[in-house]
N, C-alpha and C positions, 0 to 999 in steps of 0.2 A: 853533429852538424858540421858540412865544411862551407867555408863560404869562398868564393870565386870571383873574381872583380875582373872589369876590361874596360878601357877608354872606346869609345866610338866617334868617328867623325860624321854628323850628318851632314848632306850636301843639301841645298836650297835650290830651289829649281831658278827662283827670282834674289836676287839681292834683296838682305831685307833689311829694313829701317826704321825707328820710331823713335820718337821724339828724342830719346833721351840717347840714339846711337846716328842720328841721322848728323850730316857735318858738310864741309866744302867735298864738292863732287858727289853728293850723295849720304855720300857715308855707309854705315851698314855692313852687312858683312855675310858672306858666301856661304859659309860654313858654320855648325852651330855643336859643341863638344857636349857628350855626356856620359853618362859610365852604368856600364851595366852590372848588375849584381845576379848570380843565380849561387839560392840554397840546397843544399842535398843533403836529406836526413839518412839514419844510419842505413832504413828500409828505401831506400833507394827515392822517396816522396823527391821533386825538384821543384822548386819554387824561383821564376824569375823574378825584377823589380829592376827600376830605372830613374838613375838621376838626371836633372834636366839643371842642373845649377845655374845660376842668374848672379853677375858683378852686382843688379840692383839690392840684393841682399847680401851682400858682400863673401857671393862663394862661387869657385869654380871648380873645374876640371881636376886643379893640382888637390886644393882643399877639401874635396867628395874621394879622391883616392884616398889622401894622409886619415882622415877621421877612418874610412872603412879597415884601412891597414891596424888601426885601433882596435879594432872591435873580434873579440874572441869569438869566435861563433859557435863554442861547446857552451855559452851561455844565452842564444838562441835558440827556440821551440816553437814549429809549429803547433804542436798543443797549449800555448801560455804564450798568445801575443801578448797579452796587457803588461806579464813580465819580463818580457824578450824588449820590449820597448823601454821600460822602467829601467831596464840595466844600458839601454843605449844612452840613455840621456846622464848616466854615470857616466860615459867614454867623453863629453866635451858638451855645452852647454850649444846654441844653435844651431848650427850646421841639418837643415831644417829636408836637404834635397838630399843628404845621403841616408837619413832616416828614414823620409819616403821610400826610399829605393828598398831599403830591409825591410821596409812594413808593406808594401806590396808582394814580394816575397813571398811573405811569410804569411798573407794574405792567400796568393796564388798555392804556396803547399798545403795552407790548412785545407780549403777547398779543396784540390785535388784530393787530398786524402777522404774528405767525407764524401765526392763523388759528386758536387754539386758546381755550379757557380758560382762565385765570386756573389754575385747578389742575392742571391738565395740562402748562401750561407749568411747573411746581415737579415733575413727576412723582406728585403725591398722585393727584389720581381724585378723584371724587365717588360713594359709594354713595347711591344714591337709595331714598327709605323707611326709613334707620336713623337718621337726624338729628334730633333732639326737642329743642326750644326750652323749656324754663321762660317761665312768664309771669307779668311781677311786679307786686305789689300794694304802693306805694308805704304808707308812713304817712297815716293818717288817723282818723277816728273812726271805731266799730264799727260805727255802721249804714251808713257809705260804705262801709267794707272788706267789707259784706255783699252792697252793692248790685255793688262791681269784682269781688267772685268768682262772683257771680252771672254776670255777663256773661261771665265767664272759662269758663262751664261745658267750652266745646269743649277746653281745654286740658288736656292730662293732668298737669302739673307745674307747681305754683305755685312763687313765689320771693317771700316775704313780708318784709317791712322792719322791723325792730325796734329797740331804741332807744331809744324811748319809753316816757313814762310808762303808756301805755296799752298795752302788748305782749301781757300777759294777756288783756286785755278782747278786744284784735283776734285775736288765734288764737284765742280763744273763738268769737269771730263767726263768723273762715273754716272753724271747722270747722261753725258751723250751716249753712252752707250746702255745704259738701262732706269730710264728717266721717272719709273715708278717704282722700282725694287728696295723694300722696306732695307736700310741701313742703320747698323748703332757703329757710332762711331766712339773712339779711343783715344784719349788727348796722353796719356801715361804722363800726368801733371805737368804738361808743359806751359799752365796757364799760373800767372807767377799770384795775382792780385785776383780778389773776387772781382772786382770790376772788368780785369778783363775777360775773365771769366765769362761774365755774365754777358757779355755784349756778343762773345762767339757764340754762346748757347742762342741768344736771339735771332744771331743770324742761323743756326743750323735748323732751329726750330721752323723759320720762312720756309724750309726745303717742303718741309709738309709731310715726307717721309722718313723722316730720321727717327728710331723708337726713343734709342735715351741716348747719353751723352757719359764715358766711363774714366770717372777717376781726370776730373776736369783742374786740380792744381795738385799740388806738392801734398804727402801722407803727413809733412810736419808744419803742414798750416795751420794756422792757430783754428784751434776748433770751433769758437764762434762765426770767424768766419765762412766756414766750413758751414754751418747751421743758416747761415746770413745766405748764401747763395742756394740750399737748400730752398727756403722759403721763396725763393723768386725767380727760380729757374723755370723755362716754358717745356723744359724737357725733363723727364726722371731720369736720377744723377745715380749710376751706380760705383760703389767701391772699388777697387781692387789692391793698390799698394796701401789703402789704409786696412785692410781688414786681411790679417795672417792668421787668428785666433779666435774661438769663440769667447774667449776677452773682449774682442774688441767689438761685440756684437752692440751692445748698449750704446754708446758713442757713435756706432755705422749708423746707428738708425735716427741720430738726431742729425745727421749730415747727408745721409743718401737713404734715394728708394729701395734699393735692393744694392747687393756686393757679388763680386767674385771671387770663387772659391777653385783654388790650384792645389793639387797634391803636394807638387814641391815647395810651398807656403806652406802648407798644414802639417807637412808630415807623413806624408803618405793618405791611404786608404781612409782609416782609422781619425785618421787627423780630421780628415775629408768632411766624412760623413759628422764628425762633431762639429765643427765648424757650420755644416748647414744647420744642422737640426737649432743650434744657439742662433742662425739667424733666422730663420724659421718665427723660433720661439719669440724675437723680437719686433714682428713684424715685418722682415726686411722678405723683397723676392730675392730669390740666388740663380746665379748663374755657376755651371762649372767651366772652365777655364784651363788655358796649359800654357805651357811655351813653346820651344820649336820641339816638338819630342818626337820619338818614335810611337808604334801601334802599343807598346808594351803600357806605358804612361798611360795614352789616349784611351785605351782600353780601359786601363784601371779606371779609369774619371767615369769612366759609359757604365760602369757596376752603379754608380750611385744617380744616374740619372732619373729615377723617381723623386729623388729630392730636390731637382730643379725646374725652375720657373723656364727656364735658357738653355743652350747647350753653344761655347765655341770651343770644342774639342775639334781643331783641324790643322795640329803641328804637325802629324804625320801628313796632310795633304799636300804642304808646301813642299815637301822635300822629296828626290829623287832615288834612295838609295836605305829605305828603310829593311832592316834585319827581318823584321816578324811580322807576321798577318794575325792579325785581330779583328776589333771590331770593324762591319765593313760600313760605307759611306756611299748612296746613292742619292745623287740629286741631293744632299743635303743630309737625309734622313740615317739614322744611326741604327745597324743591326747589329746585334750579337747572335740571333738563330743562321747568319750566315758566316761566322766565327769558324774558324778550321775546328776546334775544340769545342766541348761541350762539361768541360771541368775548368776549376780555378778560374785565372784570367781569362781562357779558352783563347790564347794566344800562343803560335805555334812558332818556328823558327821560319823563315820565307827560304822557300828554296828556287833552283831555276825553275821547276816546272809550275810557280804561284805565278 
């Protein structure tokens, strides 16, 4: 096996911002780094994979190259993921986004090799026409969040960013321009106290359209409190910086209705799919999830979309300058039978004439 790495700069079409990047002037940032992996077995089999690394988990760009420069890749097999994984997690304990990246991979070659998809080789399927994306409107001032939900028109489900000093003013805005379209909105724990908490949830809940409210304080909030705002919230509170693990399934579910589930949190594919089925198994709904990533990522996450209640796979939407065409996105709705490919990820490289 030889393995291959490369930095990529994604470009944003909007500046983007959320609570925890948002600052004087805005804040936010243009541009969004990730690194790409492709595998190549001796039989010529190639398998892409893609890290999307996050400071919130304390890993970037430099830190997804140093671990991968780690990792021998004559001890990778697409035949024996379970042990192609086992030995990554010998090369350095976290490092959660370059793992994903080899386990997509090596996801994308095992399928290829058996001729199938990426979801057919797990046994999920893919129903075609029930998959419906959120699309999010990052932080900003009201008259830009007027101008991004404007463009959003085709979209049936917004995912709005709050946070900010200006939250009232911008759900004021997005509802000027679409005054009934279902929104879940995203605090990414900028709510410090259950009480203040609880007093934004009342007001988002007045809108009458908002579905739930995602990851409303800090992942190291004392857990009762956590369970304290559960029980009196007027909106269903889902996870996301608290739940990285089907560990932490038991715990999401005396704190929230349902959690999000991101490949570069899990681990990849593999990570993915256990992570849901453990909240699943909990009672909790799931959502899958990304960050700013390319189709490579977003794709991967759409193999496992039988297991969610949700879908905001739409980091490839935001940006202007994505490598590869995958799964495609109409009006919201997620295909893979309009995939360039019909193996593995079924994601191809974009050329000029995509």
């Amino acid at each position: 096996m030889r393995l291959r790495l490369w930095r990529f700069e994604l470009r944003l079409a909007h500046r983007w911002a959320i609570s925890s990047t948002a600052g004087p002037g805005g804040g936010g940032t243009e541009t969004y780094s990730v690194v790409f992996v492709e595998l190549t077995d001796a039989d010529g089999t190639v398998g892409i994979g893609e890290a999307a690394p996050s400071v919130r988990y304390e890993e970037n760009a430099d830190s997804t190259v140093a671990f991968l420069e780690h990792v021998s890749a004559p001890r990778l097999s697409f035949s024996d993921i379970p042990g192609s994984m086992a030995y990554l997690e010998t090369v350095a304990s976290g490092n959660h986004a370059p793992k994903a990246a080899v386990n997509i991979a090596l996801l994308d070659g095992a399928a290829r090799r058996a001729g199938k998809p990426v979801h057919d080789l797990l046994g999920l399927g893919f129903a075609e026409g029930r998959h419906v994306t959120s699309f999010s409107i990052g932080l900003d001032s009201p008259e830009v969040i007027r101008q991004k939900v404007a463009a959003a028109e085709a979209y049936p489900i917004l995912k709005l960013k709050v946070g900010g000093p200006d939250d009232r003013k911008n759900l004021a805005a997005l509802r000027d321009v679409a005054p009934r379209k279902l929104v879940r909105v995203d605090a990414n724990e900028a709510w410090r106290t259950k009480e203040e908490a609880l007093s934004n949830l009342e007001w988002l809940a007045a809108d009458g359209h908002v579905q739930f409210a995602e990851q409303p304080m800090p992942a190291s909030t004392a857990h009762r409190d956590m369970a304290w705002l559960k029980a009196r919230s007027p909106l269903p509170l889902m996870g996301d910086e608290s739940y990285l693990s089907p560990l932490d399934a038991a715990r999401c579910a005396e704190a929230f209705h349902s959690v999000n589930v991101k490949l570069v949190k899990t681990g990849g594919i593999t990570g993915g799919h256990a992570a849901l089925l453990a909240a699943r198994k909990a009672g909790l709904k799931t959502m899958l999830g990304c960050m700013i990533e390319s189709s490579v990522l977003i794709t991967a996450a759409a193999h496992l979309a039988e297991l969610a209640d949700f879908l905001d796979i739409d980091g490839n939407l935001l940006i202007t300058n994505d490598p590869y065409v995958g799964s495609a996105c109409e009006a919201g709705v997620i295909s893979l039978a309009r995939a360039p490919l019909r193996t593995g990820l079924c994601v191809a490289v974009r050329t000029s004439a995509s």
